[in-house]
C-alpha positions in Angstrom: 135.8 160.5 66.2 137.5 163.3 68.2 137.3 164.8 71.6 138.9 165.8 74.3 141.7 164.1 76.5 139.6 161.1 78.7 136.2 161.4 77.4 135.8 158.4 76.6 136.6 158.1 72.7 138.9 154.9 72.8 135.7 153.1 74.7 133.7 154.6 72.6 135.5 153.4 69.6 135.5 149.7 70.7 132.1 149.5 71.7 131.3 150.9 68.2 133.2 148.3 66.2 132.2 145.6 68.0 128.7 146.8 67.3 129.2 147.3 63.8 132.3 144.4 62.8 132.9 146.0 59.2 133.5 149.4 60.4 136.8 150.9 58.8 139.0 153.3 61.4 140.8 155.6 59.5 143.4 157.9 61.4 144.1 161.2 60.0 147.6 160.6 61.5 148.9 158.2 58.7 147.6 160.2 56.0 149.9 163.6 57.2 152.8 162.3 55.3 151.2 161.7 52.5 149.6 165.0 52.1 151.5 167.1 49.1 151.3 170.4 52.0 152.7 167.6 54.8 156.3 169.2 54.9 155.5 172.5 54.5 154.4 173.6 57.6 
């Protein structure tokens, strides 16, 4: 999910997974590193 700053996504987000308990959140954040192009920008 992605949006603006206060639009609601982290509400969003919770409401969603307690809706649907084997949901899987995956951030793109903690992949970056991991990415072979990661350090070359």
């Amino acid at each position: 999910m992605g949006g603006q700053l206060a639009t609601g996504k982290s509400s969003s987000l919770k409401r969603i997974t307690q809706d649907h308990p084997g949901i899987v959140q995956i951030s793109p954040d903690e992949f970056r590193p991991v990415h072979p192009k990661y350090l070359r920008s």
